[in-house]
C-alpha positions in Angstrom: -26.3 39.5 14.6 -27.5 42.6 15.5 -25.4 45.9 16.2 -24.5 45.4 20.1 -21.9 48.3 20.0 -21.2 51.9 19.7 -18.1 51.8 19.3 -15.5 50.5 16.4 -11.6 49.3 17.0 -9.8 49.9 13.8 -10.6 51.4 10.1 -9.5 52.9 7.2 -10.5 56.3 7.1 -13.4 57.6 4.9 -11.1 59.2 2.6 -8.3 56.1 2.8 -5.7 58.3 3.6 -4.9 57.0 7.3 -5.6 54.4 9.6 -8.1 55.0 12.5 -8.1 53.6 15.9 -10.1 53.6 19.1 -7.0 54.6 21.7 -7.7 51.6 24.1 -4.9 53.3 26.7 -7.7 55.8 27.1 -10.3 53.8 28.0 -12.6 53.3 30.3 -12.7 56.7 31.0 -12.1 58.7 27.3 -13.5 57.0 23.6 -11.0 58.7 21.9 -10.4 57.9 18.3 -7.0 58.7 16.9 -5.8 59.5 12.6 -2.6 57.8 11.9 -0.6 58.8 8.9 3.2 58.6 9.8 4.8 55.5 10.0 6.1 56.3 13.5 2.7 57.0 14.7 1.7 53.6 13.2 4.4 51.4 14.7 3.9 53.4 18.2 0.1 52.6 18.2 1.1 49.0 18.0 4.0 49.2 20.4 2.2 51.4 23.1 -1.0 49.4 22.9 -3.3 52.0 21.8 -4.3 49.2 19.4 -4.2 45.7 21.1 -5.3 42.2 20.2 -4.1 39.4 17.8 -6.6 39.9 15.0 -6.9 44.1 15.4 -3.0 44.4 15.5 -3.1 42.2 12.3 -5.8 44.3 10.8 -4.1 47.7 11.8 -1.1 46.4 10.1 -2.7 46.1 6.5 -4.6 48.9 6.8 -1.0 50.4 7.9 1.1 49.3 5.1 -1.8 50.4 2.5 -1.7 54.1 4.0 1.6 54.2 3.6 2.4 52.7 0.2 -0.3 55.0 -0.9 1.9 58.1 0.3 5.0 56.6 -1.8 6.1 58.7 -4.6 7.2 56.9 -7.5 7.0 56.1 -11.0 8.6 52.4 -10.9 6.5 49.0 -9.6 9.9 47.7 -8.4 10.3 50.7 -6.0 7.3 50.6 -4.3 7.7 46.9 -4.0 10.8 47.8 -2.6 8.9 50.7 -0.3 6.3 48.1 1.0 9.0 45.8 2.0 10.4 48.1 4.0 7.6 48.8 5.9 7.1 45.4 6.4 9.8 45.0 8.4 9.5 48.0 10.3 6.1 47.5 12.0 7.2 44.3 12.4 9.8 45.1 14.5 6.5 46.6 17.1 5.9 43.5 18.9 7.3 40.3 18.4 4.6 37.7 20.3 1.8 38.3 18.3 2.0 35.9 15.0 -1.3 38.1 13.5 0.8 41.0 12.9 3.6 39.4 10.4 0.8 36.8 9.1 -0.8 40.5 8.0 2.6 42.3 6.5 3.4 39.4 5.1 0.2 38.8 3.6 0.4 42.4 2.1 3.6 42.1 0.9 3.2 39.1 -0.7 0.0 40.4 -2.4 2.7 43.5 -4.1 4.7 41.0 -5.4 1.6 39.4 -6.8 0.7 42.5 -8.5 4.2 43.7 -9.6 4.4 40.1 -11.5 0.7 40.3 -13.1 1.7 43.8 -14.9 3.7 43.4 -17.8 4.1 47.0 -17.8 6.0 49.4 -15.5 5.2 53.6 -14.9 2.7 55.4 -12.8 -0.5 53.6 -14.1 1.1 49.9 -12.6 2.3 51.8 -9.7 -1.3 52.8 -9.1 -3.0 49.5 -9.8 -0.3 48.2 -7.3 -1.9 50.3 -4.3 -5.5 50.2 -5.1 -4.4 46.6 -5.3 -2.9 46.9 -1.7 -6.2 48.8 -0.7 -8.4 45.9 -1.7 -6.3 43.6 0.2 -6.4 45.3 3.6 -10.3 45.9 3.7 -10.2 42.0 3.2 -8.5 40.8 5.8 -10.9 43.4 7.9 -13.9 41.7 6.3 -12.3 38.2 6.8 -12.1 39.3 10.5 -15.3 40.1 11.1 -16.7 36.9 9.8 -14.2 34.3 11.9 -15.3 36.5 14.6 -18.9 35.0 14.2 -17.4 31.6 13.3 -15.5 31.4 15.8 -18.5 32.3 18.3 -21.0 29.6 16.8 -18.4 27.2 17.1 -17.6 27.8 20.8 -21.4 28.3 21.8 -21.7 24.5 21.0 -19.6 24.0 24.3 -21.8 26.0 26.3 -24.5 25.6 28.2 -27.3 28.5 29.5 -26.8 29.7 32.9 -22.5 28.7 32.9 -20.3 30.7 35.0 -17.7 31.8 32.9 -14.2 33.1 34.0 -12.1 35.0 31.0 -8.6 37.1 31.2 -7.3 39.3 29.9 -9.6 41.1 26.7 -10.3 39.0 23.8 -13.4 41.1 22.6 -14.8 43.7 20.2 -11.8 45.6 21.3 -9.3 43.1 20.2 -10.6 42.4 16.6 -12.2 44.3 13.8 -15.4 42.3 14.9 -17.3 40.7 17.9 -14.2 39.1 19.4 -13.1 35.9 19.8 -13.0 34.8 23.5 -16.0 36.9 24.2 -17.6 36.1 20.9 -20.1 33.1 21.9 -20.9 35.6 25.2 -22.2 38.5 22.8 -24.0 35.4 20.8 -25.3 33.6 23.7 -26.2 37.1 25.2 -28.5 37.5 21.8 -30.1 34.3 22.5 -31.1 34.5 26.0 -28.1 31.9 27.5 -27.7 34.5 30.6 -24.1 33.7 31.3 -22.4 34.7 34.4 -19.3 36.1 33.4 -16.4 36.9 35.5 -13.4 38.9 34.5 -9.9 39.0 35.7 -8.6 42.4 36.1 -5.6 41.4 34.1 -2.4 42.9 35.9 -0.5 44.6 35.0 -2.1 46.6 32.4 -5.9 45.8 33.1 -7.2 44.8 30.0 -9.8 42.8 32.2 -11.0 45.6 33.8 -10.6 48.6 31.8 -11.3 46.7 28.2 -12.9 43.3 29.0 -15.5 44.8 31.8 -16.1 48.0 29.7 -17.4 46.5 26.7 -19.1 43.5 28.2 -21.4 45.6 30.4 -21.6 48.3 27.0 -23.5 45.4 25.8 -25.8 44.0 28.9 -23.7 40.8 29.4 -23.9 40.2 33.3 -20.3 40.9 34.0 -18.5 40.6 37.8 -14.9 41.6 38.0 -12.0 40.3 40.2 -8.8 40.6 41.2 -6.4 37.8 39.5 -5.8 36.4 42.3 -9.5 36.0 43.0 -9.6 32.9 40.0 -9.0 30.1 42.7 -11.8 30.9 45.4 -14.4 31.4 42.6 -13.5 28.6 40.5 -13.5 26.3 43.8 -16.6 27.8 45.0 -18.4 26.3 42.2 -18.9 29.2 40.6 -16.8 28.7 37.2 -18.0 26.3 35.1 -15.7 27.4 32.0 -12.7 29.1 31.2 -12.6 30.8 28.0 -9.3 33.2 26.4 -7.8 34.4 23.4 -4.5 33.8 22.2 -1.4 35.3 20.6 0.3 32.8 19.2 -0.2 29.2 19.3 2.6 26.4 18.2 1.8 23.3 16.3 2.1 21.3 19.2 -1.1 23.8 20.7 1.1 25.6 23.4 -0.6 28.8 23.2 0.7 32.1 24.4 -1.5 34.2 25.6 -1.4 37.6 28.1 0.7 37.3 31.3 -1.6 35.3 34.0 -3.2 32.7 31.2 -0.9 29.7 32.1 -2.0 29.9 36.0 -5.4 30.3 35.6 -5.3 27.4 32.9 -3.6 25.2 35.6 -6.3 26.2 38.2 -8.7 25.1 35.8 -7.4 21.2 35.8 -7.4 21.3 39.2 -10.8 22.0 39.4 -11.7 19.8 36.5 -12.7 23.0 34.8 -12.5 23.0 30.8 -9.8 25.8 29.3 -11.3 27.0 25.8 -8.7 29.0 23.5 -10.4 31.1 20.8 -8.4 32.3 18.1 -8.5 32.7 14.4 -6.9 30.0 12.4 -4.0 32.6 11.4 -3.0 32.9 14.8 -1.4 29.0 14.6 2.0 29.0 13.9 3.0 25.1 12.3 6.4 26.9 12.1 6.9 27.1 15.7 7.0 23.8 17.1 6.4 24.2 20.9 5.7 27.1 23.1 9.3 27.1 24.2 10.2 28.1 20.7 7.9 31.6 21.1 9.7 34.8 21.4 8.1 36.7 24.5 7.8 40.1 24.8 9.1 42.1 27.9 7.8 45.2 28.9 9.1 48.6 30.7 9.2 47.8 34.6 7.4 51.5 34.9 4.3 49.4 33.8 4.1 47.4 36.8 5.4 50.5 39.2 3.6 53.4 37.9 1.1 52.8 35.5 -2.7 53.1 36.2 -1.6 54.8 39.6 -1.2 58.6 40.8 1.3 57.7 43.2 4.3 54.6 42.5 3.3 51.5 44.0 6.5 50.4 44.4 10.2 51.4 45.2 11.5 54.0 42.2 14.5 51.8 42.2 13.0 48.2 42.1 14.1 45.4 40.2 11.1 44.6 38.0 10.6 42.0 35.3 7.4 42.1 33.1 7.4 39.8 30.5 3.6 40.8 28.2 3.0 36.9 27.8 3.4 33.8 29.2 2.5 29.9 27.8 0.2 27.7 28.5 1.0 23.7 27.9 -1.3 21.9 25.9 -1.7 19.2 28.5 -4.0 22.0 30.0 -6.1 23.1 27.2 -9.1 21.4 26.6 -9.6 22.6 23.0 -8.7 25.3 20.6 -11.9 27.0 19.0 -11.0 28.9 15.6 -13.3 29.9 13.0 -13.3 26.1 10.9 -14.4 24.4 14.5 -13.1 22.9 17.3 -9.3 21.4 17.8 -9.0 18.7 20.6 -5.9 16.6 21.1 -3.5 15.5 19.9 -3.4 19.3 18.6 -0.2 19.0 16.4 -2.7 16.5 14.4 -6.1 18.6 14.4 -4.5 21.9 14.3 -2.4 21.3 11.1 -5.4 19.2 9.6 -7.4 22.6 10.1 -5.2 24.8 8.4 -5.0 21.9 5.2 -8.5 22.0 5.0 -8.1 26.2 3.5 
């Protein structure tokens, strides 16, 4: 499809040598692009949200461990293996809801172990090999992204019809992946040919992803975008307006409990009420077989000062309020209508068509 943007989320640098990100927390009101060398600055991009999003945290995160291996001095395969292990678990330890970051280290890792066993000989020539090896790697899984961003679009655009009011959360879009999104995707595709959805986007307390990210970039590309407050979802969708409800996800057990940003789960249940259908888009990486049921997903919680302070010149809020902020929450299966990932749609039983998905690779 054609270019709709202006803007890109994450890279490699042109002379490989760091990781380059859009700095989301700056956004709406700065494009500011940051160069990330140091581990720290790496794992605090993820942390802080600077980059944000399933597939662009997992992308960040090969690009991450191939900047740094490439920094490792050493003459031995079995010490940078070592190095990249390491790393591994240290930018894992960044967030622990979203399954696309360890999919990615892991991937990478497992890649250097590839390569240490596939050269017989050891020195700085296999050490070499081993990162451009590494290199390779990462720009794939950015190239892979792009394209089940597409996928994943098409696929979801056969559940639409021209004219549908659409209600989204949270940001799911170009910002959140190395490509056109994934809840957003089949809007930018439908947008190319002429669908004219009406879109409307939750704010997304308490960080605003809705409105600073998902309201930015869908008006950046003509899509006719309204925002609301979250708890603006019930009078729209019963006034007839919301004819489909359409996010991203995190993580998403075999049994298709999928968590997704904090908010998800109500509007998901709203949705039933209404008899509206709940659409999750996600790449097929993002389902976990391993975690059998949403109560098995690890959520993350968040600094209170978020929910008093942030986005605000003044407090909102008591300085000395009890505050609890979990980043997530889960929504049931019984209230998802289907999962969309880039090899088609998922409709129940999802323990059976989700795992039959991810044997079809």
């Amino acid at each position: 499809m054609k270019q709709l943007f202006d803007f890109f989320t994450v890279d490699l640098s042109p002379d490989e040598t760091s990781l380059v990100i859009l700095d989301q927390t700056r956004l709406p009101g700065e494009t500011v692009y940051l160069t990330l060398r140091e581990e720290e600055s790496i794992w605090d991009a993820i942390r802080t949200l600077k980059v944000r999003g399933a597939p662009a945290i997992g992308v960040a995160a090969g690009y991450g461990i191939c900047v740094l291996a490439q920094q490792y001095e050493t003459g031995r395969k079995e010490d940078l293996l070592k190095e990249v292990r390491r790393i591994r678990d240290y930018l894992g330890s960044s967030r622990p809801t979203a399954v696309n970051l360890f999919w990615a280290l892991d991937r990478m890792t497992e890649k250097a172990e590839e390569c240490v066993k596939a050269l017989p000989e050891d020195g700085p020539e296999a050490v070499r090999k081993i990162k451009e090896c590494l290199k390779e790697e990462a720009r794939k899984i950015h190239k892979e992204d792009r394209a089940t961003c597409e996928a994943i679009g098409r696929h979801c655009l056969t559940l639409l019809e021209p004219g549908m009011g659409i209600l989204t959360h949270c940001n799911a879009g170009a910002l959140a992946t190395a490509g056109i999104g994934t809840a957003l995707a089949p809007l930018y595709l439908g947008q190319e040919q002429g669908y004219g959805f009406k879109v409307y986007a939750d704010e997304t307390r308490p960080l605003l992803q809705g409105a600073r990210l998902t309201a930015w970039e869908l008006n950046k590309a003509g899509v006719d975008v309204t925002l609301i407050c979250d708890n603006m979802a019930c009078s729209v969708m019963k006034s007839g307006k919301i004819r489909a409800v359409i996010t991203g996800a995190d993580r998403i057990a075999a049994n298709g409990d999928s968590a997704n940003k904090i908010g998800t789960s109500g509007v998901a249940v709203l949705a039933k009420e209404f008899g509206i259908p709940m659409y999750i888009c996600a790449p097929l990486s993002t389902v976990d077989l391993n975690t059998p049921a949403g109560a098995d997903i690890q959520i993350e919680e968040r600094p209170g000062e978020e929910i008093i302070h942030k986005w605000y010149e003044r407090p909102m809020a008591p300085e000395d309020i009890k505050t609890y902020n979990p980043a997530f929450d889960v929504t049931d299966a019984e209230y998802i209508t289907a999962i969309i990932t880039e090899k088609g749609v998922a409709r129940p039983p999802f323990r059976e068509s989700l795992r039959e998905m991810q044997e079809s690779e």
